[in-house]
C-alpha positions in Angstrom: 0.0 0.0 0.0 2.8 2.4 1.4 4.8 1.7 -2.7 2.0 1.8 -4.4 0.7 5.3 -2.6 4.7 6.4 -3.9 4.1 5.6 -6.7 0.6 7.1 -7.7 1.9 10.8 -6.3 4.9 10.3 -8.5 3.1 10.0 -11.3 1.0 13.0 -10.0 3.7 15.2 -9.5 5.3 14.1 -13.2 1.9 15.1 -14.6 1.8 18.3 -12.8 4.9 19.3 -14.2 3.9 19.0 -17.9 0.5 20.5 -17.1 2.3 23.2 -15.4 4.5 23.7 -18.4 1.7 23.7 -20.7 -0.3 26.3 -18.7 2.9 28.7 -18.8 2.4 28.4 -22.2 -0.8 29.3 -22.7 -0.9 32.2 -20.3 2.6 33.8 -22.3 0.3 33.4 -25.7 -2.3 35.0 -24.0 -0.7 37.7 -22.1 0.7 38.9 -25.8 -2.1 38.1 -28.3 -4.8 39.2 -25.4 -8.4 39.8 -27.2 -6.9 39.0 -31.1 -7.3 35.8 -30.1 -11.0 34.7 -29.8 -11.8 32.9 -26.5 -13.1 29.9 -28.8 -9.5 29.2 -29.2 -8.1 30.3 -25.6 -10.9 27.3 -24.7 -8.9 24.8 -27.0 -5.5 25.6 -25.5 -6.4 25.3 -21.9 -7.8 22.1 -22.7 -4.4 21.1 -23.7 -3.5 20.7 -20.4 -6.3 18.5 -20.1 -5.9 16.2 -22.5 -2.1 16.1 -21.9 -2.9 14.9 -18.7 -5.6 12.2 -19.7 -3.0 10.4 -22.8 0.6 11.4 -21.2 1.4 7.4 -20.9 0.3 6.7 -24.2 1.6 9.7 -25.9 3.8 9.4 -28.5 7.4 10.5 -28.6 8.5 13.4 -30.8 11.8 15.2 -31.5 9.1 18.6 -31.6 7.7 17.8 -28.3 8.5 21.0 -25.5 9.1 18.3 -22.7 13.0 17.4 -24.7 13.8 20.7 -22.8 13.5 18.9 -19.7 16.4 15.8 -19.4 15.1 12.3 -19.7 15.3 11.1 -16.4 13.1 13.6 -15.0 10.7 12.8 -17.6 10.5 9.3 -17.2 9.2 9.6 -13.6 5.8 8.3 -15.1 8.0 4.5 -16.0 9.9 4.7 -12.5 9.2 2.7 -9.8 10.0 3.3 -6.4 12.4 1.1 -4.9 11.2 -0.7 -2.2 13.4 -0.8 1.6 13.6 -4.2 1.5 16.1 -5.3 -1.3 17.1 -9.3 -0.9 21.3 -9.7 0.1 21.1 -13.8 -0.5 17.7 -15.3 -2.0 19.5 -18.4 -2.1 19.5 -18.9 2.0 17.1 -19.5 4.4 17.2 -17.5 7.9 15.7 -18.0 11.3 15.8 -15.1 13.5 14.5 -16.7 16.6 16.6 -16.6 19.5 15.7 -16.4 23.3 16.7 -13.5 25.2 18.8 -15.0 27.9 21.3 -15.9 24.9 21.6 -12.2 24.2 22.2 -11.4 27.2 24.9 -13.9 28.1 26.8 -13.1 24.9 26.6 -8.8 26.0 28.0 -10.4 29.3 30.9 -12.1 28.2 32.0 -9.2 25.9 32.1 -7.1 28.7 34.3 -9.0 31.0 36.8 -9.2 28.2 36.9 -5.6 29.1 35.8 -4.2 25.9 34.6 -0.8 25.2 31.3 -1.1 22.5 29.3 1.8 20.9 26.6 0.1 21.8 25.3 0.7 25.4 23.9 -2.2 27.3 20.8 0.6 28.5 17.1 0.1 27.2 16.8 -0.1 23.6 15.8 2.7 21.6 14.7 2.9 18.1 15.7 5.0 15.6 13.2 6.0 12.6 13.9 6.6 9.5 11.7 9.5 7.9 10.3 8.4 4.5 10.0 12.5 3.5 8.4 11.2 0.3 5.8 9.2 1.7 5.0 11.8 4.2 4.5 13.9 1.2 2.4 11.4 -0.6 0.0 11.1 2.0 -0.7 14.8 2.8 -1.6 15.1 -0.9 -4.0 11.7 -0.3 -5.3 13.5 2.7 -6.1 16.9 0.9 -7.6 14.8 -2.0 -9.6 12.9 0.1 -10.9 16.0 2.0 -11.6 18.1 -1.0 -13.4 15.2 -2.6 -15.7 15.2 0.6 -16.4 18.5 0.5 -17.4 18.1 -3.4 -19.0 15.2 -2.5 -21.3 17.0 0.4 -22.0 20.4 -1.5 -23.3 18.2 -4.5 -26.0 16.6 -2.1 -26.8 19.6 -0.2 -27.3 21.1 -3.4 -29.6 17.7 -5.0 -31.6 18.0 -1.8 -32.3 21.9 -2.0 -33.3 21.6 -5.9 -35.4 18.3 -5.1 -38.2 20.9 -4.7 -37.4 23.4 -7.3 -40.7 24.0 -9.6 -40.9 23.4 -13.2 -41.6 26.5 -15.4 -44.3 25.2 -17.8 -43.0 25.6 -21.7 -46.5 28.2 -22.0 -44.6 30.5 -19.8 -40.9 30.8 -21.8 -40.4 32.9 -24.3 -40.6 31.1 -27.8 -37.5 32.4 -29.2 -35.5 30.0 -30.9 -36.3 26.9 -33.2 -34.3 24.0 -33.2 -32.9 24.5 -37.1 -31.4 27.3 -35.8 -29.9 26.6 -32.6 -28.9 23.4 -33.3 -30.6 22.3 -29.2 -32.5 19.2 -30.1 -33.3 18.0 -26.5 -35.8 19.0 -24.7 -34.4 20.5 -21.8 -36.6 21.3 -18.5 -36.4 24.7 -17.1 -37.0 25.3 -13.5 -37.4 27.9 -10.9 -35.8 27.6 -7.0 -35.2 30.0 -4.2 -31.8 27.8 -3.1 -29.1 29.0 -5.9 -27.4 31.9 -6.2 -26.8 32.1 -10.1 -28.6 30.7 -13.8 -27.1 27.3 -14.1 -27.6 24.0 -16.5 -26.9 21.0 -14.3 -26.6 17.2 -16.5 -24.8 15.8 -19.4 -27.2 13.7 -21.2 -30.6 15.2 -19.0 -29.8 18.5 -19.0 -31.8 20.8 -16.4 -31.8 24.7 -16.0 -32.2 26.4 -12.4 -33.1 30.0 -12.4 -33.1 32.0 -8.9 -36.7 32.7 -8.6 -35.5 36.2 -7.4 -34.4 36.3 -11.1 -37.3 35.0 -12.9 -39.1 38.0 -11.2 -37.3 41.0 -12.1 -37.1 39.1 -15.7 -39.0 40.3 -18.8 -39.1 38.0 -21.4 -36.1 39.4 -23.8 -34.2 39.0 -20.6 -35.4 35.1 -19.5 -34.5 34.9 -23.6 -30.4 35.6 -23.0 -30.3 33.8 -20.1 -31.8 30.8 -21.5 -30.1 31.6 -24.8 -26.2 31.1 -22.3 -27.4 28.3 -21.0 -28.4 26.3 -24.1 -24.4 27.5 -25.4 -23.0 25.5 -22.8 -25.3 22.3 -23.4 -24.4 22.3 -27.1 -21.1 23.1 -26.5 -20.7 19.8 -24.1 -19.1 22.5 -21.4 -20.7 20.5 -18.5 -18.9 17.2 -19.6 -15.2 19.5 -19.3 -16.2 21.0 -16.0 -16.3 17.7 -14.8 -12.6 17.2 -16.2 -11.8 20.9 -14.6 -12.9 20.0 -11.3 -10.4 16.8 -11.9 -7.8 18.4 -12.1 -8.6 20.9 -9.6 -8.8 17.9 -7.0 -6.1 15.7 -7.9 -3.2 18.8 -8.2 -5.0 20.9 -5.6 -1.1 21.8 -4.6 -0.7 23.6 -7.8 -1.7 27.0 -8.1 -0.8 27.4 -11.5 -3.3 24.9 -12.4 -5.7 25.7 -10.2 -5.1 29.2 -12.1 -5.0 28.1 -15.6 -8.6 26.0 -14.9 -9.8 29.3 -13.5 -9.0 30.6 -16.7 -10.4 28.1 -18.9 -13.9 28.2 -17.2 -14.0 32.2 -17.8 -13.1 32.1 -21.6 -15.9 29.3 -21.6 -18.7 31.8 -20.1 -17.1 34.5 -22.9 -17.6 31.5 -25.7 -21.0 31.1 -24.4 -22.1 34.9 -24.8 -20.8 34.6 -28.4 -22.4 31.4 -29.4 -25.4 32.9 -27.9 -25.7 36.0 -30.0 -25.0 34.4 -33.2 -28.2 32.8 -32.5 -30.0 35.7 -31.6 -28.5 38.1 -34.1 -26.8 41.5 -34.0 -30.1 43.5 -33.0 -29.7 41.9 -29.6 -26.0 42.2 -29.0 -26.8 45.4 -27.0 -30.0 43.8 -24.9 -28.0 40.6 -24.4 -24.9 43.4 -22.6 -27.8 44.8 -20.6 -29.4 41.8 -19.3 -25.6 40.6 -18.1 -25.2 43.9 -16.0 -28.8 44.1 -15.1 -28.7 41.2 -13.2 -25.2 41.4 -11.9 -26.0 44.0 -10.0 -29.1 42.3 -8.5 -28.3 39.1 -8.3 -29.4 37.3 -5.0 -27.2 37.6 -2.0 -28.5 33.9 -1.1 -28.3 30.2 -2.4 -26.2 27.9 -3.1 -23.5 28.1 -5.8 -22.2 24.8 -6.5 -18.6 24.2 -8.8 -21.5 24.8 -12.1 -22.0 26.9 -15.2 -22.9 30.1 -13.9 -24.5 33.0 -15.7 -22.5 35.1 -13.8 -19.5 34.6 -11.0 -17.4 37.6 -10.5 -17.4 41.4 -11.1 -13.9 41.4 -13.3 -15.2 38.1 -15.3 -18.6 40.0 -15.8 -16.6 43.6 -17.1 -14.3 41.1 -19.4 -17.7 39.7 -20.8 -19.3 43.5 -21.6 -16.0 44.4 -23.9 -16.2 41.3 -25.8 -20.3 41.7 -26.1 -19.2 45.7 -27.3 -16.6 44.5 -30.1 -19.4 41.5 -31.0 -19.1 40.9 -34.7 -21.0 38.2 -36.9 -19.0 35.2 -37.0 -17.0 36.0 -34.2 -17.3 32.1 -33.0 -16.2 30.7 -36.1 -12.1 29.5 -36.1 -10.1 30.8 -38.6 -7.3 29.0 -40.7 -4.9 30.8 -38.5 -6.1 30.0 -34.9 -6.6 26.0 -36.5 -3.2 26.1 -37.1 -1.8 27.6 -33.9 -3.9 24.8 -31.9 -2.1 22.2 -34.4 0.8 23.7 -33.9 0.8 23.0 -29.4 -1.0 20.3 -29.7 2.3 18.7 -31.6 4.9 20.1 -29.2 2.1 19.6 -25.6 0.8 16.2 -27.0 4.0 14.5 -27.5 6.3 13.1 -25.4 10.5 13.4 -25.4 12.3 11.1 -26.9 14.1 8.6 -25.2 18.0 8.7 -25.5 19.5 6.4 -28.7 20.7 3.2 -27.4 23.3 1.1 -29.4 21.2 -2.1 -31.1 24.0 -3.3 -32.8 25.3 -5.5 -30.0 24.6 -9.2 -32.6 28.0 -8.1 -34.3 31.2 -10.1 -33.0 33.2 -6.7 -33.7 31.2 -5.4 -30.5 30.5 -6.3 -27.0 27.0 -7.1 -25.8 25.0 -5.0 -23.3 23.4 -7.7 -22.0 26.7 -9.6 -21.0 27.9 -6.5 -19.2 24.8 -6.8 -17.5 24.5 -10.5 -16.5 27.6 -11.0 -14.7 27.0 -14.4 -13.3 25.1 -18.0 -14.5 22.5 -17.6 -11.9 21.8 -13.9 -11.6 19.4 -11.6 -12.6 19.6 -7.9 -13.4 22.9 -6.1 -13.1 25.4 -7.3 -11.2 29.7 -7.2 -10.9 31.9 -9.1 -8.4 35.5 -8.7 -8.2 36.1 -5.2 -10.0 38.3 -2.6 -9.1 37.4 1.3 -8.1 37.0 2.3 -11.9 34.5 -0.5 -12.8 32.5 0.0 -9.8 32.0 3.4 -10.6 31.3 2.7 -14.1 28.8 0.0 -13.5 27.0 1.5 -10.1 23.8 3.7 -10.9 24.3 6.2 -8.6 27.0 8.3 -6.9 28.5 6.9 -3.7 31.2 7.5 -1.2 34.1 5.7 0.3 36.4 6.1 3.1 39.4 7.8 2.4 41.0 6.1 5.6 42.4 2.4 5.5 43.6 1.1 8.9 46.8 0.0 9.5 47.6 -3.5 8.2 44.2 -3.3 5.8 44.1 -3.2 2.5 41.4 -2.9 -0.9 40.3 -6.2 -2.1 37.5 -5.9 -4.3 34.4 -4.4 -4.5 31.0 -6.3 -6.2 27.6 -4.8 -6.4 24.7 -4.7 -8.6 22.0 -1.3 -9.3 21.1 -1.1 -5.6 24.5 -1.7 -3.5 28.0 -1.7 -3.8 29.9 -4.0 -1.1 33.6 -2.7 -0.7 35.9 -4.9 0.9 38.9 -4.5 2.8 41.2 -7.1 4.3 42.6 -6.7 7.5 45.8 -8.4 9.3 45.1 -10.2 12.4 47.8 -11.0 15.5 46.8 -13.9 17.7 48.2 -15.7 19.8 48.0 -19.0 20.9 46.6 -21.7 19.1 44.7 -18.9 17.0 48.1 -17.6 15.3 48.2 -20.0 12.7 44.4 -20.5 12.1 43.6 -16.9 11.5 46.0 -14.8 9.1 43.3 -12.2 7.7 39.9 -11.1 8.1 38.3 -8.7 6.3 35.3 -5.7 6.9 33.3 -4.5 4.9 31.6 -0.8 3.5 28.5 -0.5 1.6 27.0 1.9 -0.2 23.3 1.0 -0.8 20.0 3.0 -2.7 17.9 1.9 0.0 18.0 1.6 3.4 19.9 -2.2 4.1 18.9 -2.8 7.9 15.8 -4.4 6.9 17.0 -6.5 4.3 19.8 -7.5 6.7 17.1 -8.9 9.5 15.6 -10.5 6.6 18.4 -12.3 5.8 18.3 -16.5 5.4 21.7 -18.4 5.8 21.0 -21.2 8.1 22.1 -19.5 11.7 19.9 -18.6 14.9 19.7 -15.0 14.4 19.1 -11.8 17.3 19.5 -8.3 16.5 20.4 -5.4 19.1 19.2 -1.8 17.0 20.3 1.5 18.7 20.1 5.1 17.1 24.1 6.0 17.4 26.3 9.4 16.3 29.8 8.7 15.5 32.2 11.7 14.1 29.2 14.0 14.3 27.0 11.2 12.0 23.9 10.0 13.1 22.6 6.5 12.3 22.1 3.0 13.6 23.8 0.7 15.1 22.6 -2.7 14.5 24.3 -6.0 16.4 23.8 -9.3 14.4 24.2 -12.0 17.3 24.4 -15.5 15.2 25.0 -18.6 16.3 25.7 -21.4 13.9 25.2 -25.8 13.4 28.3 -26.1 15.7 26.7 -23.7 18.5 29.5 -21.1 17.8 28.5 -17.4 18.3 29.2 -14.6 15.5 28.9 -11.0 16.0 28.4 -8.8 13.3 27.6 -4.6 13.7 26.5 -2.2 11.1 27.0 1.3 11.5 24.4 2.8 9.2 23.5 6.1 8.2 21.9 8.0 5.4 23.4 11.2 2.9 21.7 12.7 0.1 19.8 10.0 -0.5 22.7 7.3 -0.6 22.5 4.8 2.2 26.4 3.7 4.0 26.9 0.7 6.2 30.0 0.0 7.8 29.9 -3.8 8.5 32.7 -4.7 11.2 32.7 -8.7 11.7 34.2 -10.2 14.7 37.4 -11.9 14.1 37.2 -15.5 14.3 36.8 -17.9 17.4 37.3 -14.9 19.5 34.7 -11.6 20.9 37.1 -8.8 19.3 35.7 -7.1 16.1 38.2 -6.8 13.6 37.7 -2.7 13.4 38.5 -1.1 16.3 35.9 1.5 17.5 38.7 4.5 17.1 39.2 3.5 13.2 35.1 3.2 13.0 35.2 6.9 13.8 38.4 7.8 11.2 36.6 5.5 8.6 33.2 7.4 8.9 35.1 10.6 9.1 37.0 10.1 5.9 34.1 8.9 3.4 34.4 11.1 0.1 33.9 10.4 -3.6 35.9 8.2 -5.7 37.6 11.3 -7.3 38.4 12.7 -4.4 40.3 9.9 -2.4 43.7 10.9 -1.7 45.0 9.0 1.0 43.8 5.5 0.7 45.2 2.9 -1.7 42.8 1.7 -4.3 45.0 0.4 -6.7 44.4 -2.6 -8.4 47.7 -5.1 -8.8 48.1 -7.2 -12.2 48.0 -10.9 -10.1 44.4 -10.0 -9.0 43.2 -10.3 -12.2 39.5 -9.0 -12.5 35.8 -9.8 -14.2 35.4 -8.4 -17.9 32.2 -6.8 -18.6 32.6 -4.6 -21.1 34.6 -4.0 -24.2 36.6 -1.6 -22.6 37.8 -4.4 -19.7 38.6 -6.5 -22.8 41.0 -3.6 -24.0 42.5 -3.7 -20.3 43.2 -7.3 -21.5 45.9 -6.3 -24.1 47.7 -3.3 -22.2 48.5 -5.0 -18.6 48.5 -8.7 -20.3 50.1 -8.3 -23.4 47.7 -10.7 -25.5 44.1 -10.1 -28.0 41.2 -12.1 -27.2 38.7 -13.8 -29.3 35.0 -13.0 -27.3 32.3 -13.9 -29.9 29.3 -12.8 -28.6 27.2 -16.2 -29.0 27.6 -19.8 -30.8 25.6 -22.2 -32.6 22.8 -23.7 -30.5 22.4 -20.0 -28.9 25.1 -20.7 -25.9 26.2 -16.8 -24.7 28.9 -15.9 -22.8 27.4 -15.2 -18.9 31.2 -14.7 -17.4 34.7 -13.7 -18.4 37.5 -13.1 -16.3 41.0 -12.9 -16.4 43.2 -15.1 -13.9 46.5 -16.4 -13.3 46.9 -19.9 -14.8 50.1 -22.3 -14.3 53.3 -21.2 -14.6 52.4 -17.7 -13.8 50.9 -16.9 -16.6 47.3 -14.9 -17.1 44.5 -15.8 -19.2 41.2 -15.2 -19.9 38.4 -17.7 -18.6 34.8 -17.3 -20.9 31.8 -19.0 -19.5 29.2 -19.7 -22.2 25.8 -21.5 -21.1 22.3 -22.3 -22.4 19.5 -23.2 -19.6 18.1 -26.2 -20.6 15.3 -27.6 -18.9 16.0 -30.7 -16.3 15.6 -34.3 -17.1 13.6 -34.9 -13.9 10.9 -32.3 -12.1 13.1 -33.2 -8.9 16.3 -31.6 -10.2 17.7 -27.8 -9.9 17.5 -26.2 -13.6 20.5 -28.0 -15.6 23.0 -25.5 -17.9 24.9 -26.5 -21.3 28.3 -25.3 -20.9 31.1 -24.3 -22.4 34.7 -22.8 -21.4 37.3 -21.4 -23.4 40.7 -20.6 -21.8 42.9 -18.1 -24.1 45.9 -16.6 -23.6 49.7 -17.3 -23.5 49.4 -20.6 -21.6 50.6 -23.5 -23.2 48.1 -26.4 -22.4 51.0 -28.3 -23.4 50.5 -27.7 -26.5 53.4 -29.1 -28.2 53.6 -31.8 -26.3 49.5 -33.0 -27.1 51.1 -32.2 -30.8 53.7 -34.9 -30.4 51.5 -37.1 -29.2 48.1 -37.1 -31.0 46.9 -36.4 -34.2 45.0 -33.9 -34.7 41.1 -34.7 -34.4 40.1 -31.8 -37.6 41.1 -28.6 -39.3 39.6 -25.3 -39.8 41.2 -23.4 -42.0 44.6 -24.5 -42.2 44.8 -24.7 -38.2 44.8 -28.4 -36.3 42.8 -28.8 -33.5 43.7 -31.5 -31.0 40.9 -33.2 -29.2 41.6 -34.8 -25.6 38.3 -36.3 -23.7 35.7 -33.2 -24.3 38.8 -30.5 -24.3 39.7 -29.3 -27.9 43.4 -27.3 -27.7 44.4 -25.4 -30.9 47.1 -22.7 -31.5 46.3 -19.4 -33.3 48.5 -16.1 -33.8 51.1 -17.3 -31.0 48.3 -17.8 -28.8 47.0 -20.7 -27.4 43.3 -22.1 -26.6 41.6 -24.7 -24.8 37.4 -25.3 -25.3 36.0 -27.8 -22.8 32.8 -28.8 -24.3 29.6 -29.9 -22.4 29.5 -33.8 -23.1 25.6 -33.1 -23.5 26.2 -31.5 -26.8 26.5 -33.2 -30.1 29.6 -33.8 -32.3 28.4 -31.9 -35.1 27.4 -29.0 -33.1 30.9 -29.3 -31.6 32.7 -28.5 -35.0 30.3 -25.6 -35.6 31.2 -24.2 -32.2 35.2 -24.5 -32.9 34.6 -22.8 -36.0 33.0 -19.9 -34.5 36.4 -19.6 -32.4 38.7 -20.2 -34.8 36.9 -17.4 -37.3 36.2 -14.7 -34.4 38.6 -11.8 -34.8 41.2 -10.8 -32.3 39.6 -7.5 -30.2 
């Protein structure tokens, strides 16, 4: 309910915007055109913002449209979904978080005989909140929708239980003024008289009523009961109480927008000025100057009582009433006819308000071999789903990651960078860490390692939600360290063997970007492997990855690293010293799901390409069975000369033998050397066509 609530006042405040834009629009054209333009046509460009707002997800996209001055993300608000708090770390494991107080408290116990200090302290819990500001937002536009909707909702049945006994005026007793030819009215619409309203209005779509005041009908001669009716009729043929409902839409569902609010303001007074012209083209020009008289006539006794419901009035305000006299004054026949001109100035917004951007150009031509694939970049692992890297350096991460993030500029003595993986809603940076014990621990434990992450959502629920296999109990405090206020949350796990593991994260929030230092405990003992002095220099030092200037997050050749793009591939060449072949699929449709470049034997590097095909399992029992294949390039050998000596070779493609040894084919190419283990699974025939794809792939 909470997402979906987000979600819906996104979408309103998108729409609002282009509305908005549309109604600045309008009210420049009108504050230099003013009266040249009829208000016929000032009625069609206000309801641009209506209809803008009724097909903006189906709109088409133009290179004309006005919302290409605005940048794409902000305009594809309508297509985002909020991300929900409670992102998944491991799908893969199952957690239970039951765990009986007592335990909690006899681990707290034993950490603080050791005699050591925690940020943490052992006093009642308390609880720190984290303030959605855009659902709080979201809800006190519900609430003021909801409340203006009642109020609509309780005027419209006060008003329905006033006119209940309004009286008909029999047809003997209206003027017979008009015949249908003519005015074009071809229902027969009931006229009635009530003390309860304040103004001449037509109430219904499809059975239209008129309600005059009775203090009205009165003081009324006949030529005058003639140009009210005359308005009225005008707004039934001109379907005007069908767009008030749309007006008083809008008016509810951006009832934060004044500009709107404004421009629908404006839309319903150039309607009552369309009205008094459609009007006296019916009558004809002798009765331009009655028709002014009757307006202010009546304006200046109108009733000082009744109800005045969100209808077509005869008459609202002085100022709308003075505009109304000018335009009766400068009244010429055919004044409500549209002229070739104004058509095409309505054609003209309606393309650029109608339309939506266009999205940026994205690069199709990923089929080519000469090229690498998007969706490779993006898959990063046989299993996984959506955009994900392990085992990249600084420069990837930032590459890859969809947002901006921070890292500490501060690396504790004896720690170092190891890697950092991640997908579009955390990165995880990790950091090994020395460790001296003594005893029978110094040779068990060399290293540990901590961890920082930088996360589009808040973690700490998806962190309780977490399913490994180990009796879980969390401890959550609100905590400041270096002048930062977060969380403190205390993992207390306990696995098979009944060995206890600690785990806190210090978490905190900045311009929208979620941190989490995660500080394990070393193992087989109570001491966390960052001490709470380098928590607070760590916190202290996070910056942006262009701005580190103190800590080390080089990357060294033997690490090797994960190839996701075409530019990793390039890396391959300069620090390696050797071309690779990376076609982007094979026969059968096998695609590459993971490259990355290792040290093999003999110290030398080469590149290791995962290519699979899901295929579905034998048996309903089984987990979901993959072809695969792997092809090992690079400078390595594979005892290639000595296979040579050895074996004939199994086939040749293009002047080159291959060498087959159980499902491993080993060939040599441009000094380079390759080995293609083959998925038994796959057929001999479809094994040749597969080599052949290597063999022919060009060097990148």
């Amino acid at each position: 309910m909470t997402e979906s609530l987000k979600i819906i006042f996104l979408w309103v405040i998108y729409s609002s915007i282009s509305a908005t834009m549309i109604a600045l629009l309008v009210m420049a054209i009108k504050s230099i055109f003013k009266n040249k333009i009829k208000s016929r046509v000032y009625c069609i460009l206000w309801s641009l913002i209506i209809l803008r707002l009724i097909i903006a997800p189906i709109a088409p996209e133009s290179q004309i449209s006005m919302f290409n001055l605005l940048s794409y993300d902000t305009l594809k608000l309508q297509n985002q979904v909020v991300q929900n708090n409670n992102f998944s770390i491991d799908d893969s494991k199952t957690y239970d978080t039951s765990k009986e107080k007592a335990e909690l408290e006899q681990i707290s116990i034993a950490q603080s005989d050791n005699g050591k200090t925690d940020l943490i302290t052992r006093e009642q819990d308390t609880f720190h909140i984290d303030i959605d500001i855009f659902f709080i937002a979201a809800l006190i536009w519900l609430i003021g929708l909801l409340l203006i909707t009642s109020t609509i909702i309780c005027s419209s049945i006060a008003f329905k239980k006033r006119i209940k006994y309004a009286e008909r005026i029999p047809a003997s007793q209206l003027p017979q003024f008009i015949s249908c030819k003519k005015s074009g009215i071809r229902a027969n619409i009931k006229v009635y008289s009530s003390n309860y309203i304040a103004n001449p209005c037509i109430t219904g779509i499809f059975n239209p009523k008129i309600y005059i005041p009775q203090e009205v009908l009165a003081i009324s001669d006949r030529q005058q009961l003639k140009h009210i009716l005359m308005h009225e009729y005008a707004h039934y043929k001109r379907w005007d109480n069908l767009s008030n409902i749309f007006i008083l839409a809008v008016n509810v569902v951006h009832w934060f927008n004044p500009i709107l609010w404004y421009a629908m303001h404006q839309l319903k007074q150039d309607v009552e000025v369309s009205c008094d012209v459609y009007a006296l083209e019916m009558l004809g020009f002798d009765e331009v100057i009655p028709y002014g008289m009757t307006l202010i006539n009546h304006c200046r006794q109108r009733p000082k009582r009744g109800i005045q419901l969100n209808l077509l009035n005869y008459y609202e305000t002085e100022n709308q009433v003075k505009r109304r006299i000018v335009m009766i004054k400068n009244f010429k026949k055919g004044t409500y006819k549209v002229t070739v001109a104004a058509l095409i100035l309505c054609l003209s917004l309606g393309a650029i308000t109608l339309t939506n951007a266009t999205a940026p150009k994205v690069n199709t031509d990923s089929a080519s071999n000469n090229s690498m694939d998007a969706k490779f970049r993006l898959a990063g692992g046989l299993l996984t789903e959506g955009k994900t890297y392990f085992n990249v350096n600084l420069e990837q991460a930032t590459k890859y990651a969809d947002f901006d993030f921070k890292i500490p500029d501060y690396i504790p003595n004896g720690a170092r960078f190891w890697m950092i993986e991640g997908d579009d809603k955390i990165n995880k940076v990790y950091f090994n860490k020395n460790v001296d014990l003594e005893g029978d621990l110094k040779d068990k434990v060399k290293e540990c390692y901590y961890e920082v992450w930088t996360c589009k959502t808040n973690p700490l629920q998806a962190i309780k939600n977490v399913k490994d296999g180990y009796t879980h109990t969390y401890q959550e405090k609100a905590a400041e360290i270096s002048g930062v206020k977060g969380t403190m949350l205390t993992d207390f796990s306990k696995d098979d063997a009944n060995v206890n593991w600690m785990t806190k994260y210090f978490i905190w929030s900045e311009n929208n970007v979620w941190y989490s230092i995660v500080n394990h405990n070393i193992s087989f003992t109570s001491d966390y492997i960052i001490s709470n002095e380098e928590l607070e220099q760590i916190v202290k030092s996070m910056k942006f990855p262009e701005q580190i200037k103190n800590a080390d997050y080089s990357w060294s050749k033997d690490k090797g690293f994960e190839i996701y793009d075409e530019e990793d591939l390039k890396k391959v060449e300069s620090v390696y010293g050797f071309k690779t072949k990376f076609p982007l699929s094979l026969p059968g449709g096998l695609v590459p799901d993971s490259a990355r470049i290792k040290q093999y034997e003999d110290g030398e590097y080469v590149l290791v390409t995962r290519y699979s095909l899901k295929k579905e399992p034998k048996e309903k029992e089984k987990n979901l069975e993959f072809l695969m294949i792997m092809l090992i390039q690079g400078k390595y050998s594979f005892d290639y000369d000595q296979v040579k000596e050895k074996n004939s070779a199994f086939m040749k493609i293009n002047g080159i033998d291959i060498y087959k040894i159980g499902d491993n084919y080993i060939w040599k190419q441009n000094n380079l050397y390759y080995s293609a283990d083959i998925d038994k699974e796959i057929e001999e025939k479809d094994r040749e066509n597969i080599i052949k794809t290597f063999i022919n792939a060009p060097l990148k």
